[in-house]
C-alpha positions in Angstrom: 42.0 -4.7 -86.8 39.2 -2.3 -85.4 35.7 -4.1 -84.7 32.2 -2.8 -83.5 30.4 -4.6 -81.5 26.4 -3.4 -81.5 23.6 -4.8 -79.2 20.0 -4.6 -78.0 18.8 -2.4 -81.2 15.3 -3.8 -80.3 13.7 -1.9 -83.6 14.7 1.5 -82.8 15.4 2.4 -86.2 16.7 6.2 -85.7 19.2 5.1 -83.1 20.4 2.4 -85.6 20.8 4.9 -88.0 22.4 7.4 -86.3 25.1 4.8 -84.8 26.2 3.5 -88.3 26.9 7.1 -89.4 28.8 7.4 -86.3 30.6 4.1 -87.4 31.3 5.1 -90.7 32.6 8.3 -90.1 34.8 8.5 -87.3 35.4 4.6 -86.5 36.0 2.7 -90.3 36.2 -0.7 -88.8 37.4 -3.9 -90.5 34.1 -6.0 -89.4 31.4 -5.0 -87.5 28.9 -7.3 -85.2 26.3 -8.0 -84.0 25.2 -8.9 -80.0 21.7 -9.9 -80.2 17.9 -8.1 -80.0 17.4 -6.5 -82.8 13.9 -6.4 -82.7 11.7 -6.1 -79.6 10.2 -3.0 -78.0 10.7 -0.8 -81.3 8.2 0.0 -84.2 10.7 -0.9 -86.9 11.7 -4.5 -86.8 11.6 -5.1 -90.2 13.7 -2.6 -91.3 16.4 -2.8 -88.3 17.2 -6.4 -89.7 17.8 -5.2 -92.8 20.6 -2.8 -91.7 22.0 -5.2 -89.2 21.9 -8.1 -92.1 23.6 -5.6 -94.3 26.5 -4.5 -92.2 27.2 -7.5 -89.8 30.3 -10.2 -90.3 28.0 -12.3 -87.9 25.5 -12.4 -84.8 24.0 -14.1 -82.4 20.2 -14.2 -81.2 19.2 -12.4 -78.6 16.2 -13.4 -76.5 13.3 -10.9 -77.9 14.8 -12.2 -81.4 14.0 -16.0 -80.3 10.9 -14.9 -78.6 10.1 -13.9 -82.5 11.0 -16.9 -83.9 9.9 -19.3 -81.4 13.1 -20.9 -80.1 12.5 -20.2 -76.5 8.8 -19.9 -74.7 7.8 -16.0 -74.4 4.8 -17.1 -71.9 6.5 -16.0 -69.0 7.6 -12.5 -70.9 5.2 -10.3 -69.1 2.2 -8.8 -71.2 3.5 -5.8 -73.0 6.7 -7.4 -74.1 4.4 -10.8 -75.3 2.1 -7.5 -77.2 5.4 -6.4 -79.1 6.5 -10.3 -80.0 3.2 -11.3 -81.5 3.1 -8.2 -83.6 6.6 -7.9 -84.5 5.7 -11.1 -86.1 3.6 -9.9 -88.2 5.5 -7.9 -89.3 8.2 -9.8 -90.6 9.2 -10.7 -93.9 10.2 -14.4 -94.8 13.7 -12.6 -95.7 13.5 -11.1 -92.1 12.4 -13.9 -90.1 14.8 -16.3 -92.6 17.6 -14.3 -90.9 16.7 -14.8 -87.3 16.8 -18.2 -87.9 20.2 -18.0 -88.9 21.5 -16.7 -85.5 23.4 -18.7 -82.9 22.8 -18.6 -79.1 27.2 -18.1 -79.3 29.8 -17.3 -81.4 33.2 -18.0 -81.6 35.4 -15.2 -83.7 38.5 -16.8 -85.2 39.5 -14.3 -88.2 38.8 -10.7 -87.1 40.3 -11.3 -83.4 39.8 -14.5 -81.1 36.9 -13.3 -79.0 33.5 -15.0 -77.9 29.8 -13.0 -78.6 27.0 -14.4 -77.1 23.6 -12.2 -75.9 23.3 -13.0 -72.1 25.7 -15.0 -70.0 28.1 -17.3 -72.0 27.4 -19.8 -69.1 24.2 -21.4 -70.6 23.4 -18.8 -74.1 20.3 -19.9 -74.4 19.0 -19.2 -71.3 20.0 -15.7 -71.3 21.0 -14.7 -68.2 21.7 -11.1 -67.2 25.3 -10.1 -66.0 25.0 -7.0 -63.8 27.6 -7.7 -61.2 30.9 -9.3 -60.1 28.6 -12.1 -58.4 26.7 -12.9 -61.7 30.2 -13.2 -63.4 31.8 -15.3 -60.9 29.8 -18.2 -61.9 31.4 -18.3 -65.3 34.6 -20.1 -63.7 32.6 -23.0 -64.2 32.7 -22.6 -67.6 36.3 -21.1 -67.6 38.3 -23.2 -70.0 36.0 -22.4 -72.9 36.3 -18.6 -72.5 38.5 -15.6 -74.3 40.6 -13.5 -73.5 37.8 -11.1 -74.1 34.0 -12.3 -74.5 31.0 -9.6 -75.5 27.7 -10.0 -74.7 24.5 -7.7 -74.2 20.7 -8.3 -72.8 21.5 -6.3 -69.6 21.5 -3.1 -71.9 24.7 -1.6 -69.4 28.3 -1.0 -69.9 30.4 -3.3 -67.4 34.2 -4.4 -67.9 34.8 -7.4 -65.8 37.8 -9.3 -64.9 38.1 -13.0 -64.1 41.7 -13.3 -62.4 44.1 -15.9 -61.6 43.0 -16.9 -58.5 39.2 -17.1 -59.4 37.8 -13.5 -58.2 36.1 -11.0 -60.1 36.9 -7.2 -60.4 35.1 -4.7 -62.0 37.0 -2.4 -64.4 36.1 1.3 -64.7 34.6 2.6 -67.7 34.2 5.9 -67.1 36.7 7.1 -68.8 35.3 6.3 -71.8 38.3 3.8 -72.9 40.8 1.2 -71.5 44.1 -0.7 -72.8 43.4 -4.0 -71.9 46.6 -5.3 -73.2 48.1 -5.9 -69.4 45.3 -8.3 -69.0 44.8 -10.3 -71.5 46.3 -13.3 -70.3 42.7 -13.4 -68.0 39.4 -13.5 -69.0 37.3 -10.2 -69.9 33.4 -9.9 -70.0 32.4 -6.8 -72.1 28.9 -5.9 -71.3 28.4 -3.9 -74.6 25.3 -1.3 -73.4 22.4 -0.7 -76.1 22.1 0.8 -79.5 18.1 1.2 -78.8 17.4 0.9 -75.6 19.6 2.3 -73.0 19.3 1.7 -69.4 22.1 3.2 -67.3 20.2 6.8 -67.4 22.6 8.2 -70.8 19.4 8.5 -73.4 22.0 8.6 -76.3 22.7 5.3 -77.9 26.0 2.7 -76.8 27.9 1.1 -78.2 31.7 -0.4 -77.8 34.8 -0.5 -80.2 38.0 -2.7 -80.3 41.4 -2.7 -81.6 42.4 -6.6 -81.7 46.4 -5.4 -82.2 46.6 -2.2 -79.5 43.9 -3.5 -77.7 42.5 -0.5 -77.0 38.6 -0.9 -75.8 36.6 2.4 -76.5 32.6 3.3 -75.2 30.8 5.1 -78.2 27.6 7.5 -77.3 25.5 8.8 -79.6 22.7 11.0 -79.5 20.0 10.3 -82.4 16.1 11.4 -82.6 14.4 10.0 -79.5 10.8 11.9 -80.4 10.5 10.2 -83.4 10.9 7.0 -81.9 8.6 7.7 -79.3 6.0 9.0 -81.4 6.0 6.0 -84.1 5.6 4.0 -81.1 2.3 5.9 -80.2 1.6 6.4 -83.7 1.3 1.9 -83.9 -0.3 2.1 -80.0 2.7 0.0 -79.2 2.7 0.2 -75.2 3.5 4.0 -74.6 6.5 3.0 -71.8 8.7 1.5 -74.5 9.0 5.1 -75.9 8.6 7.0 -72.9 11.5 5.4 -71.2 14.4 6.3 -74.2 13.9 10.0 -73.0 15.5 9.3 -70.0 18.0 5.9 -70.7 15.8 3.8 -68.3 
């Protein structure tokens, strides 16, 4: 089976957009899911939960989503992100907000594949922690025995492959060439950082996202470019704080 895994949308509607026809067309996948922010930063957070609650087999929260919603404190977000929380709020539908709610901190996938989603570190979900780094991995042996073969997450808005061996180091996987058969190592532990759908920040503008095939596993890293002016100039157009749009010109 063929699965999508889509993270950090954070409201960027176009990039959302242009991603699912990227999907659609050239990828057909049995299920399709979802890592967590899909609001946050972007001027259309009502709308990008609709798509997302339209095309996902399941999701988990990510951290802006629960900043929404109230399940974690957003007092020490700093000021601009607190700006974007309070009025994405308000902007919400009880539909919309309803489905927040329904997120997890972690999920477990049992039917399409046997692979854990969570947003930030699977080590303690809701307290998302970033993963940048084999040192930031290596503390997940503590948590070792309740891992997949392969786990997703997202919040660092990068592409990583990591590798948790047999004798309890960490290696980083290359993906640079835009794909890797995993199937030699699947009897260890993989971390899939899975990039960002609206919000890239490896310096590659265009949107990311990752694919899967649970039988060859083959692992492939999806870019594609959408309308970043418009995005930018809704954001001005709502004076949302101008350096959430200025920043997707460039991927930072």
């Amino acid at each position: 089976m063929k699965i999508v895994i889509l993270c950090d949308i954070h409201g960027n509607l176009p990039a959302l957009e242009a991603v699912m026809r990227e999907v659609r067309q050239n990828i057909s996948p049995d299920a399709v899911f979802f890592g967590g922010d899909v609001v946050g930063y972007g001027p259309w957070p009502g709308e990008t939960i609709d798509l997302v609650r339209d095309v996902m087999t399941a999701g988990v929260l990510g951290n802006h989503d629960a900043g929404v919603i109230g399940k974690v404190d957003a007092t020490d977000y700093y000021d601009a992100v607190r700006y974007v929380i309070n009025w994405t709020r308000s902007q919400l539908s009880r539909k919309q907000t309803d489905f927040l709610n329904s997120l997890k901190f972690i999920h477990v996938e049992e039917h399409f594949g046997n692979f854990l989603l969570s947003h930030g570190s699977p080590l303690n979900p809701s307290k998302y922690d970033y993963i940048f780094n084999c040192r930031g991995v290596s503390r997940l042996f503590e948590v070792e025995k309740f891992l997949k073969h392969i786990n997703f997450i997202g919040h660092s808005h990068y592409l990583n492959l990591f590798l948790l061996t047999g004798d309890r180091k960490t290696i980083e996987l290359s993906l640079d060439t835009g794909e890797v058969n995993l199937a030699s190592v699947m009897g260890y532990s993989l971390i899939c950082v899975c990039g960002s759908v609206g919000q890239p920040r490896d310096g590659d503008p265009r949107s990311s996202f990752i694919s899967f095939d649970t039988e060859t596993k083959l692992l492939r890293v999806h870019r594609v470019e959408y309308n970043v002016e418009q995005t930018v100039q809704k954001i001005k157009s709502l004076r949302l704080p101008v350096s959430f749009g200025e920043r997707l010109l460039h991927g930072t």
